[in-house]
C-alpha positions in Angstrom: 103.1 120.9 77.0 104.2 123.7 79.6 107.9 123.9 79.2 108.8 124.5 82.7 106.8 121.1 83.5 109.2 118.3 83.9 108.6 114.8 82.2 105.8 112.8 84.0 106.5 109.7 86.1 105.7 107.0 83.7 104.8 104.9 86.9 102.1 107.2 87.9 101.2 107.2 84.1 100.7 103.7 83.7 98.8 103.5 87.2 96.0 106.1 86.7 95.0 104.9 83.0 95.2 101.5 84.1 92.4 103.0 86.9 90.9 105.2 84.2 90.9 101.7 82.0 92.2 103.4 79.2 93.9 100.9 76.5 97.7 101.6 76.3 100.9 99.6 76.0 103.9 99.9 77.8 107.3 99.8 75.2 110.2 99.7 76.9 113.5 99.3 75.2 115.3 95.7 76.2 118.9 96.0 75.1 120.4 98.9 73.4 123.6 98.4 71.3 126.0 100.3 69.3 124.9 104.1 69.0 121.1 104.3 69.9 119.3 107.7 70.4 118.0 105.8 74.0 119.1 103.4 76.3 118.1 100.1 77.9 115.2 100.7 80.1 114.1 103.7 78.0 109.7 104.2 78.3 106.7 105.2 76.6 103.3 104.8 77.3 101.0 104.2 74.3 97.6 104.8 73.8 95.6 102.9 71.2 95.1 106.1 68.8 98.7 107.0 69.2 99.5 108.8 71.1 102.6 108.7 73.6 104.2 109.9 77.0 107.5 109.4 77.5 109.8 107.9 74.8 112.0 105.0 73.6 114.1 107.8 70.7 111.8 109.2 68.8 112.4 108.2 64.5 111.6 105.2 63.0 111.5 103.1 66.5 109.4 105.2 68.1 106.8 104.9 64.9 107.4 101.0 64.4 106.6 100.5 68.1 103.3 103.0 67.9 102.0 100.5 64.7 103.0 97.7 67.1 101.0 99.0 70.1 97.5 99.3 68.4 97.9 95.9 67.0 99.2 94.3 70.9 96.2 96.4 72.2 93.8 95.0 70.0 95.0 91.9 70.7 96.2 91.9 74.5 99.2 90.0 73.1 102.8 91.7 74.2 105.3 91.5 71.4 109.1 91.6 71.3 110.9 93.3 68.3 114.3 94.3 67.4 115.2 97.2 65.5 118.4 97.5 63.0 119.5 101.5 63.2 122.3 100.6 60.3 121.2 102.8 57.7 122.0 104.4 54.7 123.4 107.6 53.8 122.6 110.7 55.6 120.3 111.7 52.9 118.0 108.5 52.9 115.1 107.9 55.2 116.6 105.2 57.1 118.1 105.4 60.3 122.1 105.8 60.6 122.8 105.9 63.9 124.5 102.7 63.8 122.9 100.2 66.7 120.2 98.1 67.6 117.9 98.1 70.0 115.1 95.6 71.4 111.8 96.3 72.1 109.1 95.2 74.3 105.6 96.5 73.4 103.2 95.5 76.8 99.6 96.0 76.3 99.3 93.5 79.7 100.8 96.3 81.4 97.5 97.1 83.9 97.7 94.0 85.3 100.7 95.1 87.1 99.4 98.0 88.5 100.8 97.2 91.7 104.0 97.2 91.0 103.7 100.3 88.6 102.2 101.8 92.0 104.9 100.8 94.4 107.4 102.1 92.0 105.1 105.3 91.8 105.3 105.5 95.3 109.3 104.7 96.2 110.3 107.5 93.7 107.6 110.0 95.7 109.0 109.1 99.4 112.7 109.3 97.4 113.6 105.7 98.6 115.7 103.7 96.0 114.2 100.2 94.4 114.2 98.0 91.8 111.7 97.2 89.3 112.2 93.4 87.3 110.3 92.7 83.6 110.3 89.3 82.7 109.9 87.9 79.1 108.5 84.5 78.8 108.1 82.8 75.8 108.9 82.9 72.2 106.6 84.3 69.6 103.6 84.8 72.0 105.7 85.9 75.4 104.0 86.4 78.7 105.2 89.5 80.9 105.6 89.8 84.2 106.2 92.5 86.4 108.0 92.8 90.3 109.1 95.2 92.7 111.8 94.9 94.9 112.6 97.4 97.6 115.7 95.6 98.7 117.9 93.6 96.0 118.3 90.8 99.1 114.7 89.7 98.5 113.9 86.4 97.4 113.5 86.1 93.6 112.0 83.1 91.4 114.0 80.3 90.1 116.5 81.8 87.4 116.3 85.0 88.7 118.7 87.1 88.7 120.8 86.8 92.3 121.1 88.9 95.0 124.5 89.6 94.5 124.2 90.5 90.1 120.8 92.8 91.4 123.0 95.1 93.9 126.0 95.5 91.0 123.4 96.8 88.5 121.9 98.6 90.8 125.2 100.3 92.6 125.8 101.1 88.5 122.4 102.4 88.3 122.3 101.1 84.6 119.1 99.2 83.9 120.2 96.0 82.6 118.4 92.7 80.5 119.3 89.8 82.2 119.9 86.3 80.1 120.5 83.7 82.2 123.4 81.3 80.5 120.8 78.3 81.2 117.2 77.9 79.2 114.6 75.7 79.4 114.0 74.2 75.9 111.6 76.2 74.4 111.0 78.9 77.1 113.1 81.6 76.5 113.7 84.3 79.3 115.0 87.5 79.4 114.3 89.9 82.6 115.2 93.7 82.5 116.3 94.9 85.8 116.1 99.0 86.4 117.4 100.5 89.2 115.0 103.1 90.6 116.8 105.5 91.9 115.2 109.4 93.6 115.8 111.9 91.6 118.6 114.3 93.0 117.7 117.3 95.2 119.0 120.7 93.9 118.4 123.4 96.8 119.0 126.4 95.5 119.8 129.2 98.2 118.2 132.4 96.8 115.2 133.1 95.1 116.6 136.0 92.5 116.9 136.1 88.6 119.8 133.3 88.5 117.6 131.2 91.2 114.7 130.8 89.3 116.3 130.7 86.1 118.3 127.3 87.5 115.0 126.1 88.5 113.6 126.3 85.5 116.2 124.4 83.4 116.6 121.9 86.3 113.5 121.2 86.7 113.8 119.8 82.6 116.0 117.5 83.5 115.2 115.7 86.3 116.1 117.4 89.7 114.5 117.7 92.7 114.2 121.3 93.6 113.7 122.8 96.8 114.6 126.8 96.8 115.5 128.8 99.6 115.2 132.5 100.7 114.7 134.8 103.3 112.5 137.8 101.6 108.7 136.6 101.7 108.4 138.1 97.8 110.9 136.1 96.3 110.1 132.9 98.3 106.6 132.1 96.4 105.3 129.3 94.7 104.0 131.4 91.7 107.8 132.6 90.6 108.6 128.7 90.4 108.1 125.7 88.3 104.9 124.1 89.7 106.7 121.1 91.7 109.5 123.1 93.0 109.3 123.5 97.2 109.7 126.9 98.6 110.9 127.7 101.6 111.0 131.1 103.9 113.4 131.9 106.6 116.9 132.9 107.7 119.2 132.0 105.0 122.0 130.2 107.5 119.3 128.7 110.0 117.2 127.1 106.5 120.2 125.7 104.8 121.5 124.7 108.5 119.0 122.4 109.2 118.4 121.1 105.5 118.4 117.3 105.4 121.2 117.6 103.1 122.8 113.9 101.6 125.1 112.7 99.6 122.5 113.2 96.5 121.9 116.5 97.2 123.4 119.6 95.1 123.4 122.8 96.4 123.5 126.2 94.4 124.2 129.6 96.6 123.3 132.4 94.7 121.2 135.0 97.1 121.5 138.6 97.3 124.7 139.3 99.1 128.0 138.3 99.8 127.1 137.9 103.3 124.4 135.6 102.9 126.5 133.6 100.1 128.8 133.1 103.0 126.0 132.5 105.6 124.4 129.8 103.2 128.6 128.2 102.4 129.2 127.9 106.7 126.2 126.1 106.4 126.3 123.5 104.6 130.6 123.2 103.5 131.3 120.7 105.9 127.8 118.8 104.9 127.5 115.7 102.6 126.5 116.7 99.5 127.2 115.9 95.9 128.2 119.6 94.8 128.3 123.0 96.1 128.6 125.7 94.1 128.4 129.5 94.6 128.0 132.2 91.8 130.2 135.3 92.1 133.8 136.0 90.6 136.6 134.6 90.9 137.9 137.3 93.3 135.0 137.0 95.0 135.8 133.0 95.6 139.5 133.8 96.8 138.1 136.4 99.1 136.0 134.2 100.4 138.4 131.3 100.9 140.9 133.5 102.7 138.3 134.5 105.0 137.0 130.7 105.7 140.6 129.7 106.6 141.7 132.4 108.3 138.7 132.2 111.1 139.0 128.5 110.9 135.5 127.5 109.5 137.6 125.6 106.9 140.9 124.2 105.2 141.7 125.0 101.8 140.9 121.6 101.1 137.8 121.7 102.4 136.9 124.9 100.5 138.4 123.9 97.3 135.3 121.5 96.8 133.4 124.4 96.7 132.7 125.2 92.7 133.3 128.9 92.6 132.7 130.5 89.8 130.4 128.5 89.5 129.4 126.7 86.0 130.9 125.6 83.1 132.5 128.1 81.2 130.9 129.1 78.0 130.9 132.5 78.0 127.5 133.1 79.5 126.6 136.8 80.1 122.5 136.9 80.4 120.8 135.4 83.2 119.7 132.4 81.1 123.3 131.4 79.8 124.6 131.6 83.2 121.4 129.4 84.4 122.5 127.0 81.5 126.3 126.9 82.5 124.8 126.3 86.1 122.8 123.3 84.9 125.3 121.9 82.7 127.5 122.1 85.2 124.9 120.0 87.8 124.9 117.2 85.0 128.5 117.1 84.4 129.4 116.2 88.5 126.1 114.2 87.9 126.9 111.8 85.3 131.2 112.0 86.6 131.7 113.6 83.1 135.6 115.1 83.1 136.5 118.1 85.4 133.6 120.0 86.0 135.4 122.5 87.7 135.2 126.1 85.5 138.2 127.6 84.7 137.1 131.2 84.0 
């Protein structure tokens, strides 16, 4: 696999083999308890030989739902499993991480190419969705599939309500829903994933640090759109493949960016100038971060400057993240590309203070 290439969209996945008619299965982990290496709503496409995109944690799961896939393709039967991660000692072969997980293997999973497609599509047009798997049944369960652009769309009967689909996704934490009722004999269980656009890095400045950022964020799971004036440095080729380039005037480009509140913005160009250009731009902007690489005399100079000519307060400029990155005593353009990321996923996931103290 090309390591600047990002993971694929499992959506996309599912649609073209299920076009192709290639056998697979769909596993997709149900609940998640205790310490897991993955999450609820965690994915892997399965082929019959083997072989799989995405993943539910790698180990013994992973393997345990590969055996389970050829046998559900074989069959067109989807199974449900749980798996015990208590292990032994850390020098046995069992797992020890401590949870459990549940497992759906789906080899019915082209049947719902529709929705696989309009999920597909939402995440390409960044609109947010949600995505519902139903479990019917007991030892032979019967899967179902449904999109849902708005969470205020009618469901079926024991659905999960409006009201319980907009809390899980406002957490954006997929979720199995039980309902405290069940038939006799008909168990349900319906995991409910908030599909959710990935968020849009713009990085201003197309230089070592720039595409070194765009590498590593393009690993996990930005948007990237990059930004320079110099037609050399704004090119396709010095970028991962699904990165958007963009030529022109660094204060008129990040001016008129479509910039929301998902939207993280590194300045790192050529210049103090056209650092300050690209922060007059977009400081009084929505956006999730803002971050601006320099020193940190550099970042006082700057915010004297910005309130002194009255393009800001010191409040306003103290959201800006300058020095930028978490420190960890990066010196070469790749640590300081990692402390850059790092930081990104730290104001991402609302991990701590993310602000850098060096």
């Amino acid at each position: 696999m090309n390591p600047r290439a990002p993971a694929p969209d499992l959506h996309q996945v599912i649609v073209e083999f299920a076009d192709q008619g290639r056998p697979f299965a769909v596993a997709s982990i149900l609940q998640a308890q205790g310490s897991t290496p993955c999450q609820a709503g965690a994915k892997a496409v399965i082929e019959a030989g083997g072989r799989i995109h995405g993943t539910i944690g790698g180990g013994m799961v992973e393997a345990q739902a590969q055996r389970l896939a050829a046998e559900a393709i074989r069959t067109g039967r989807p199974v449900v499993f749980d798996f015990d991660l208590q292990g032994g000692a850390p020098g046995g072969n069992g797992p020890i991480c401590g949870g459990r997980v549940r497992v759906l293997i789906d080899p019915t999973a082209k049947q719902h190419r529709a929705a696989y497609a309009a999920a597909a599509a939402a995440g390409q047009r960044r609109e947010p969705a949600l995505l519902l798997t139903a479990i019917r049944g007991g030892p032979e369960p019967r899967v179902t599939v449904q999109f849902q652009a708005d969470p205020a769309m009618p469901s079926e009967p024991g659905f999960p309500s409006p009201d319980t689909l907009h809390a899980v996704r406002h957490r954006e934490q997929p979720e199995c829903w039980v309902p405290e009722t069940q038939a006799p004999n008909e168990r349900l269980e319906i995991l409910v994933e908030p599909l959710l656009p990935k968020p849009l890095l713009v990085i201003v400045g197309g230089g070592h640090i720039g595409q070194a950022v765009a590498v590593q964020a393009n690993l996990v799971g930005f948007e990237i759109v990059v930004i320079d004036d110099r037609p050399e440095f704004a090119t396709a080729e010095r970028f991962p493949e699904n990165v958007t380039v963009q030529c022109g005037p660094i204060g008129e480009r990040v001016g008129s960016f479509p910039i929301a509140a998902d939207t993280y913005l590194v300045i790192a160009t050529r210049s103090h100038q056209h650092d300050a250009e690209a922060l007059a731009a977009c400081l009084h902007r929505r956006a999730a971060y803002i971050g601006m690489i320099g020193s940190r005399r550099k970042a006082a100079h700057l915010r004297q400057d910005f309130i002194a000519s009255g393009r800001a307060t010191g409040a306003e400029f103290d959201r800006v993240y300058a020095p930028i990155g978490l420190d960890i005593g990066a010196r070469t353009v790749p640590e300081i590309a990692t402390s850059i990321v790092a930081q990104l996923i730290a104001v991402r996931r609302q991990v701590g203070n993310a602000k850098s103290e060096n």
